[in-house]
N, C-alpha and C positions, 0 to 999 in steps of 0.2 A: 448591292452586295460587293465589298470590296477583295477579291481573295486574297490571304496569303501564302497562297503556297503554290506550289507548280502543277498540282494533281488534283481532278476533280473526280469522283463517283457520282455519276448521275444515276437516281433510281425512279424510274418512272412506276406508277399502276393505279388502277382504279380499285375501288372497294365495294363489294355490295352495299346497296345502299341502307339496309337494315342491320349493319353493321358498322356504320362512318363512324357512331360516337364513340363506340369501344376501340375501334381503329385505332381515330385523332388520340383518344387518353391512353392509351396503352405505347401510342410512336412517342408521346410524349415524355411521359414517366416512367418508361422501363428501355424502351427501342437505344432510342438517343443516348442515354446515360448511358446503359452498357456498351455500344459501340463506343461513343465519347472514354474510357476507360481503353481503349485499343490502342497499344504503342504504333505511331504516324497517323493517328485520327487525329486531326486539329481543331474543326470545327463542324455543324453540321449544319445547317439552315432546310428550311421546307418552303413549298410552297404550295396553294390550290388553285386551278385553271379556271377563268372568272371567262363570259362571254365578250367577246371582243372583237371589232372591226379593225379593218386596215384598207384607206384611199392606195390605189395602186394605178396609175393612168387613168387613173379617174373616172376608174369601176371598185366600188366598195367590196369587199374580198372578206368573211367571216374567219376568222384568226383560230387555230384550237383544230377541228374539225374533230376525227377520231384517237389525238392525241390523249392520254392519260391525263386523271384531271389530278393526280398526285404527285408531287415530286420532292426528292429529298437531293440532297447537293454534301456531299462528303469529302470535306478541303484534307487530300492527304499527304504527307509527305514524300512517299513515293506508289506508285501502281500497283507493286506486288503486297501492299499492307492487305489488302483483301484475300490474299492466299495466307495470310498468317493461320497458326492456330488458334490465338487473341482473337481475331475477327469471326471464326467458325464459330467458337464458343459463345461470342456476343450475339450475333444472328438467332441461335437457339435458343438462348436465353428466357427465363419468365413467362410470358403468356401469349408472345407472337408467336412463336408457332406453331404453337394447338389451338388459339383462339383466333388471330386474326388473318393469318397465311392462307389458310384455306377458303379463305374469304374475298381474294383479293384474285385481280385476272388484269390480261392484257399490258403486261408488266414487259417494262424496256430498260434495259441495263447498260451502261457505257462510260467507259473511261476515259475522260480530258485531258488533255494536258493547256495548262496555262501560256496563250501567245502574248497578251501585252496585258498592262494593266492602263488604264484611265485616271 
């Protein structure tokens, strides 16, 4: 993922799990777009936590542990775009959150700023 911009929102959480599919189609087709419509929202990418090792002095180290297996990555123009009123009213939006919000736990939230790019 290459960013462009100086500001990242990271949105961490897990989901119940009798709940992932309406999750996953509802982050997809409703979540996304309406953030995506936020003046300084530029992009958003997601991603799910897959099992995973890591060689460390040469003791195998399991990667993830109680991290959230959800993540969303909100490339913005500046930090304060999540205090907008555009971003309140996006959040509320359509079916997240009466359908999927209450659904979801263990949620980590954090602001980035961009040091180099690659």
């Amino acid at each position: 993922m290459l960013l462009e911009t100086s500001y990242v929102f990271v949105v961490a959480m897990d989901v119940d799990p009798d709940t992932e599919e309406l999750f996953n189609e509802i982050y997809a087709t409703e979540h996304i777009p309406n953030l995506l419509k936020v003046d300084g929202v530029v992009s958003v990418s997601r991603s799910k936590k897959v099992p995973a090792n890591l060689i460390v002095g040469g003791e195998t180290v399991a990667v993830g542990g109680d991290e959230p297996s959800y993540i969303a990555y909100y490339e913005l123009e500046k930090p304060d775009v999540i205090n907008s009123q555009g971003w309140a009213n996006a959040v509320d939006k359509g079916r997240w959150s009466s359908e999927v919000r209450p659904h979801t736990r263990n949620r980590h939230l954090a602001m980035h700023e961009v040091l180099g790019r690659g």
